[in-house]
Every structure is written in structure tokens, then in C-alpha cells.
N, C-alpha and C positions, 0 to 999 in steps of 0.2 A: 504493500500500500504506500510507506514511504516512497518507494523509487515513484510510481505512477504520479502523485500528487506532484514531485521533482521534476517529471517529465511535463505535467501537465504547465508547470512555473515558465517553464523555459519556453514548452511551444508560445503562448501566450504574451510570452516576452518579446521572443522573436515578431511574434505578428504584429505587437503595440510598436516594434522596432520597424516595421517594413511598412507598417502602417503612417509612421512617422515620417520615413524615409522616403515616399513616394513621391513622384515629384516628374514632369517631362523631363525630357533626356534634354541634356546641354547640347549646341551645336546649328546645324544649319535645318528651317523649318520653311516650308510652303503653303502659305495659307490661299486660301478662294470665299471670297464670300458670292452667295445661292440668289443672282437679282430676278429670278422669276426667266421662263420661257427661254429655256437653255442658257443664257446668260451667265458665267460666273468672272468675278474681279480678281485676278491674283496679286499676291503680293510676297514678296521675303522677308523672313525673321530671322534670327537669332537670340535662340534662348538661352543661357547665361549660368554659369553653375551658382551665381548667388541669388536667383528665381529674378532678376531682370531681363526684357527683350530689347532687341534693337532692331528697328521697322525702316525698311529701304525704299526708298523712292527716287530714280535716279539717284543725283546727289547728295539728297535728302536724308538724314540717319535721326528717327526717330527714338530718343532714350524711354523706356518703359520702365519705373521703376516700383511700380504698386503694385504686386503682384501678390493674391489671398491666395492660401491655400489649405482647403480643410477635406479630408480623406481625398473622395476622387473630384472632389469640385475645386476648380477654379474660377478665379474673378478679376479676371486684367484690367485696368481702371486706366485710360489714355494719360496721359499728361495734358494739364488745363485742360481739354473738353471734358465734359461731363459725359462722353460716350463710354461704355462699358463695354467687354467682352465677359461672355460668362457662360461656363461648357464642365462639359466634365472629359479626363484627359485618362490616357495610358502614358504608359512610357514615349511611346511614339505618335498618337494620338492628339487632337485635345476638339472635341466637336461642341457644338452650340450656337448661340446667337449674341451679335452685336448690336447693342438696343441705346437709342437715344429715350431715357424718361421722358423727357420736357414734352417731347415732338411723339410719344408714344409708335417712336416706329422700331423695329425688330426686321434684323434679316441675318437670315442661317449660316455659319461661318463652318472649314472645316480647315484645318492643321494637321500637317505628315510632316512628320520627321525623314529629310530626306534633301539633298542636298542638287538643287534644283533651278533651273531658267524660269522667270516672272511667267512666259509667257511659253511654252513647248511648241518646239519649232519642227514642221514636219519636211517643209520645202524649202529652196532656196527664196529669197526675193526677186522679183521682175520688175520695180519702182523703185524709183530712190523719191523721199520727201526730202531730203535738207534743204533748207532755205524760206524762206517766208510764205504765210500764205491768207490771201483773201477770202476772208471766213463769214457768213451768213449761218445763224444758229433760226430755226425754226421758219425757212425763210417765206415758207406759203401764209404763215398767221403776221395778220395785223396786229394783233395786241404782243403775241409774243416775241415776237423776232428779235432780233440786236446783231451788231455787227463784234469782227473780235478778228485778229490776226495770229495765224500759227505760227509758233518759232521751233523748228526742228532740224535738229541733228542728225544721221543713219551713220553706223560703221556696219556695214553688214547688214544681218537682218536687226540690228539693235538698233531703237530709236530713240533720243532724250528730246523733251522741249517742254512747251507748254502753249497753251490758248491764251493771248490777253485779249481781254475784251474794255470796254468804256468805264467798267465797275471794279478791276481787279484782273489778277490770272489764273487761270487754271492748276494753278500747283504744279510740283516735282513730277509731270507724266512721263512715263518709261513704258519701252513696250516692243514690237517689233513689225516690220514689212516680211511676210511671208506669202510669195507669189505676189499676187497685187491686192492684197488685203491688208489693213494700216489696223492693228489693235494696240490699244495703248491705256494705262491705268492707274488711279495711285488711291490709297490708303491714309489717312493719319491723323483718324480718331474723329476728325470732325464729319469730314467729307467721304466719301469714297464715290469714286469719279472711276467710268469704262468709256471708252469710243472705239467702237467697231466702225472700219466705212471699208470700200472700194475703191482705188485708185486707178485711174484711165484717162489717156490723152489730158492730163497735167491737172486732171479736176479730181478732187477727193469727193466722195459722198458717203455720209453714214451717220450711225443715230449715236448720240451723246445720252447716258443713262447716269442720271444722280442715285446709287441705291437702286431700291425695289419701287421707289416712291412716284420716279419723275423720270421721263425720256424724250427726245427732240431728236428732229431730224439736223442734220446741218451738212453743207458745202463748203465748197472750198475751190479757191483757185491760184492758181504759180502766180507771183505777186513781186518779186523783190524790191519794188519799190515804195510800198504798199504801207501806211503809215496811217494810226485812229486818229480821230479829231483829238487836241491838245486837251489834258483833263483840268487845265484850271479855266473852261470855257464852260464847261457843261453846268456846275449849281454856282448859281450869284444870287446879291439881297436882290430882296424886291424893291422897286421903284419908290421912294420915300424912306428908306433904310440905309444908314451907313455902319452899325454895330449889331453887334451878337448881344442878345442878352438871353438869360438862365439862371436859374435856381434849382438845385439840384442836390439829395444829401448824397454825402460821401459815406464813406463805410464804417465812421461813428456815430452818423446817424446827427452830423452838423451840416445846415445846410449853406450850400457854396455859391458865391453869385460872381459875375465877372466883372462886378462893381465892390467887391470887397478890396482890403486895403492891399492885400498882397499882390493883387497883378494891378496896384495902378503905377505907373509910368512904366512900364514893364512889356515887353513885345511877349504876347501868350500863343501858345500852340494849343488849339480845341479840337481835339479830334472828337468826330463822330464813331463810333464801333460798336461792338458787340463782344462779349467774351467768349463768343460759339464761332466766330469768325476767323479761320485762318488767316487770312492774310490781315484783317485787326491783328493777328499775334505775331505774325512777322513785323506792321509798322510799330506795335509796341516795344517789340523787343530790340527795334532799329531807334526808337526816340527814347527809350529806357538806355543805351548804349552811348549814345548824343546827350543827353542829360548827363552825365555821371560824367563823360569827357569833357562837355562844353559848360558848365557848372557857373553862373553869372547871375549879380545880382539883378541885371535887367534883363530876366530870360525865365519864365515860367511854360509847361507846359500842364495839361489838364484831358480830362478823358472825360467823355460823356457816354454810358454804356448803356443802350437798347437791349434788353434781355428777354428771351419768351419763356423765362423760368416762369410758372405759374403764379410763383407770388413771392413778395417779398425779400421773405428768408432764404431761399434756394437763389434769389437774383442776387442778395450780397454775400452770398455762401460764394457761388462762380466767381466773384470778381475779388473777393479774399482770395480765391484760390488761385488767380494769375497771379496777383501780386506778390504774394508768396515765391511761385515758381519762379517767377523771371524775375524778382525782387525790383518790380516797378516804383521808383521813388515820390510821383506826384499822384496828385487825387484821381483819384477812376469815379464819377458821380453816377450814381442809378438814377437815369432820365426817363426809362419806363421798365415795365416787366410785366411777362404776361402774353408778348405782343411784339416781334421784332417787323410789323407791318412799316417799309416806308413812307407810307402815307401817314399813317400814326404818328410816326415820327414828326415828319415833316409839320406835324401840329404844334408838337412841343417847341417846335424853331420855326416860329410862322415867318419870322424875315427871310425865310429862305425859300426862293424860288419852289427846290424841290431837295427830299431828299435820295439822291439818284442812288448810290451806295454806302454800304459798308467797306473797307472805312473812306470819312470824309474829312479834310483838315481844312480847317479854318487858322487864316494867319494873323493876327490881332497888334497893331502896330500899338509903340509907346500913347498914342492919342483917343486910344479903344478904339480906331477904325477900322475894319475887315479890308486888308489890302490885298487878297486873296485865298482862294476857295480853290481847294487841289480834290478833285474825284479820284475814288477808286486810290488802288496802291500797287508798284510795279515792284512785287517782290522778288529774293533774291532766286528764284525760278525762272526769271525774265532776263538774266543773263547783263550786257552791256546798258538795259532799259532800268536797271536797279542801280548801275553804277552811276548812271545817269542823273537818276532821281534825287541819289545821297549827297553828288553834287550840287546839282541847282538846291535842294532844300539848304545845305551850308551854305551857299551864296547867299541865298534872301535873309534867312532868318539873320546871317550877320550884316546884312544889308539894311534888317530892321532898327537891328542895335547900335548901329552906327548913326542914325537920324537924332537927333535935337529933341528931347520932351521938350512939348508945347509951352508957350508962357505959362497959357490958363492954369497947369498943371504944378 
């Protein structure tokens, strides 16, 4: 009886030991998320022996550092979004779903351990895309349509680039030209982005799919010289408006106005954003960078953050939760929640024509005049159009600080 009882310690051990132990295997992982109607997004991981991933997108290296793990469930928690992964895994395994709360959307993800191309190539290609391209999204609807131009790379059947459009870019898209089919995709937590088209006689066509949720047709044509309208033309005040005004609390719950002491005689940066907004978290983490280096007593920057957290608490739960990550130094203000409708928006800021995108910067000279209004944002995805940006944006804003406060002031 002793021995059995002994035996029985030890299996028991063992299993509380293996039970403990379990965990994905470290190394190279291929994930796909399931968008309905043969459709699936690939994307590459790297899972990490200290339960970390690291999520590829072209250039783009996603750090995953919140990873639960209680027997066979897991619970991958993005970085700043609020998007979740949550499945249950083997060793080589890990299946389930990728679910945004807020937006109550869900779609089926699966993970192999297996050391793998984004996209499996079965032929050679017969197209080459590199070089610029004139781009029409949804181009038969009136209401939906918008223009946007592709920027693409090919080595082989490997493609890197992205879409900009008048609102922003498409993110780190990666993907491949196999025979004359263009697939291309990207992942990272906010978004997840497919474009399946055809390419023939210099013209692309094919449908652009956000998720399970939303899909469009779009074209495309050889373009090199091919260039969007300028984005500080698209939102201005209205007619009888030269200043931004707001009231807004920040995440103590004091509310901020652009008439408080702190940004007077002072050149202020106002961005418009969202905390669910990739490329909001690229210009954040680019005026968070600018801040800390350009550091000046006449130089404030400010965030006004459009949230469709249901309610309050979860909208400044999000927005403690960027500032945190990317350790953002100035106020991030909750301007709405509930609601990232641009029209909504465009209420809270009636001086302004419209409000076209997330994100939107307003330039606020030492006189509180709006000396201009930048749409959209050319992140570091867009290549020579980001270097660009970071330029002219140091030019002006020291452009501002170099001007004379007013007598009045």
C-alpha cells in the first residue's frame, strides 16, 4: 500500500508538473485568420521561450508581450489595441478567435508551428508590380469610392509596399505575385487587411477585404507619376473661424481647454485620433519621439481621442493604456466615446469644415490661430513619403517658434 500511495504522489506530481509546463513550442509559427468564403489572411510569428511573440509585416516587427496562460487556454492581448487573441493550443497548435469587444466582431484564427512563406507559392510570377500605382477603391459606388496610390516593391515572387490613400496608409502589406495574381496582407492587432486582384496589361483589379466584416472592389493602374491631392488642402475652419476651441477631460478627469494658461503664447500641436487607430499610433509614437527630443518652453503638443469604447471607463482605460506603452508625455483628452463616427466628431469641432480622418493635426501658432490643418498621416510604411512628412512637420513647427508673440499677448 505504501509503494502504491508513493506511486500514486509522483504520477500526480508529474502531471501538476506537465500541466504546469505546457506551453507552444518556441520558434517559427504561421498563423491564417478564416474571413468567410474561402478567404484566409496569413501572417508570421515567432513565439519566444519566455511566452512572448513577434508578429511580421514586411518591415514591421510586432513585440507581443501579454501572453495568459492557464492549462490548455491561451489569451494573446495585442499591444495598445484592445484586440485579443484567444484559443486553446498544443504544443504545435494554438486555434480560436481574434475578437475586437468594443466593435463585437470575432473571426477564427489558426497557428502551426512550422517554419513557413506568409503566402505559399505554387508558381513562378508572370507580373512584376514595383513602382507606383493609380488606385480607385470601390470605384462603381458614389458614396463609397476614394482614390489612394500603391507603392510596391517585387524581388521575385515577394512583394513589400502599401496603399496611401487621402486618410492615411495601408500599413506594412507583404505578400507575393504568383503567375498574375497580386495577394498581399498584414496583421497587427488593430487591422487585418487581404487584397486578392489580377494583374493584366498594366491594370490590377481585385477586392480589398477588412476582416470578415467589410470588402470592396478596387483598380488600379501603372502610374509613376501619379501623386494625391496635398493633405493640408483637404479639412480647413469654416468661413468666420480662425481658432480651435475644446474642452475636453484628460485622464484625471480635469478638464483641458486651448484657452488654459499652459498653451498661451505657445505654438500647440492638436491632433485629432483614436486609440484603435494604427497609424494614430505610429503619428503618436512619431510626436511622443519629437517631444522628448525637441523639448521647448514654446512648444506644447495635445491629443484629442475619438473612442467607440462603449463608455467611459473602457475609453480612458484604452488611452491609459497607450500612454503607458509608448510612455506619451502630453494630454491625450477623451472628446467622445461610444462613437468613432466622423460626423460625430466633426460636431465636437464644428469650426471645422469636416472631419475627413483619423488622424488629423491641427497647427496652432503662438497667436491661437490655426495656421494649418494636415489630413491623414504618411507612416513609416510609406517609405521616402514619411521621411518627407518628418521633415516639412520640423520645418513648420520651428517655423512657428520662430515668429514674435503678438503685443496683445
Amino acid at each position: 500500500m505504501k509503494y502504491i500511495v508513493l506511486l500514486l504522489t509522483i504520477v500526480v506530481a508529474v502531471s501538476c508538473q506537465n500541466a504546469t509546463d505546457l506551453r507552444p513550442s518556441t520558434g517559427n509559427w504561421r498563423a491564417t485568420l478564416d474571413l468567410g468564403n474561402g478567404n484566409t489572411l496569413p501572417f508570421l510569428v515567432d513565439y519566444h521561450a519566455d511566452n512572448t511573440l513577434t508578429i511580421y509585416n514586411a518591415e514591421e516587427e510586432i513585440e507581443v508581450n501579454e501572453v495568459t496562460i492557464k492549462g490548455d487556454s491561451i489569451i494573446i492581448q495585442m499591444p495598445v489595441y484592445e484586440g485579443v487573441l484567444k484559443g486553446t493550443f498544443t504544443s504545435n497548435t494554438i486555434i480560436g478567435d481574434f475578437i475586437k469587444p468594443s466593435l463585437n466582431r470575432t473571426v477564427s484564427f489558426k497557428m502551426i508551428r512550422e517554419k513557413a512563406t506568409r503566402f505559399k507559392i505554387t508558381q513562378p510570377h508572370t507580373s512584376l508590380v514595383s513602382g507606383n500605382w493609380e488606385t480607385v477603391f470601390s470605384p462603381e459606388s458614389k458614396e463609397d469610392t476614394y482614390i489612394a496610390k500603391g507603392i510596391f516593391e517585387q524581388l521575385g515572387n515577394k512583394v513589400t509596399g502599401t496603399f496611401r490613400t487621402t486618410t492615411g496608409d495601408y500599413r506594412y502589406l507583404e505578400g507575393v505575385v504568383e503567375g498574375d495574381s497580386l495577394k498581399l496582407s498584414t496583421f497587427d492587432g488593430a487591422h487585418a487587411f487581404l487584397f486578392k486582384a489580377a494583374i493584366k496589361d498594366s491594370i490590377i483589379k481585385g477586392i480589398f477585404y477588412s476582416g470578415n466584416h467589410w470588402e470592396e472592389p478596387f483598380t488600379a493602374k501603372r502610374n509613376e507619376g501619379y501623386e494625391l491631392p496635398s493633405a493640408d488642402s483637404l479639412t480647413y475652419l469654416k468661413e468666420g473661424y480662425d481658432t480651435l476651441t475644446f474642452s475636453f477631460p484628460d485622464t484625471d478627469g480635469t478638464m483641458v481647454a486651448l484657452t488654459d494658461e499652459r498653451f498661451k503664447n505657445k505654438v500647440v500641436v492638436v491632433q485629432v485620433m483614436g486609440t484603435w487607430c494604427p497609424n494614430c499610433l505610429d503619428e503618436t509614437k512619431f510626436y511622443t519621439d519629437y517631444y522628448h527630443k525637441n523639448k521647448s518652453d514654446d512648444l506644447e503638443f495635445v491629443s484629442l481621442a475619438f473612442e467607440y469604447a462603449p463608455n467611459k471607463e473602457k475609453a480612458f482605460k484604452s488611452i491609459n493604456r497607450l500612454k503607458q506603452k509608448i510612455d506619451v508625455p502630453y494630454p491625450i483628452l477623451l472628446a467622445q466615446y461610444g462613437s468613432s463616427d466622423k460626423k460625430e466628431a466633426q460636431e465636437k469641432l464644428p469650426m471645422l469644415n469636416q472631419v475627413l480622418s483619423y488622424p488629423t493635426t491641427l497647427f496652432i501658432d503662438k497667436k491661437a490661430k490655426v495656421r494649418k490643418i494636415h489630413t491623414g498621416f504618411n507612416g513609416p510604411a510609406t517609405g521616402k513619403e514619411y521621411t518627407e512628412f518628418v521633415a516639412q512637420f520640423d520645418r513648420f513647427v520651428k517655423q512657428l517658434q520662430a515668429e514674435p508673440i503678438s503685443e496683445e499677448k
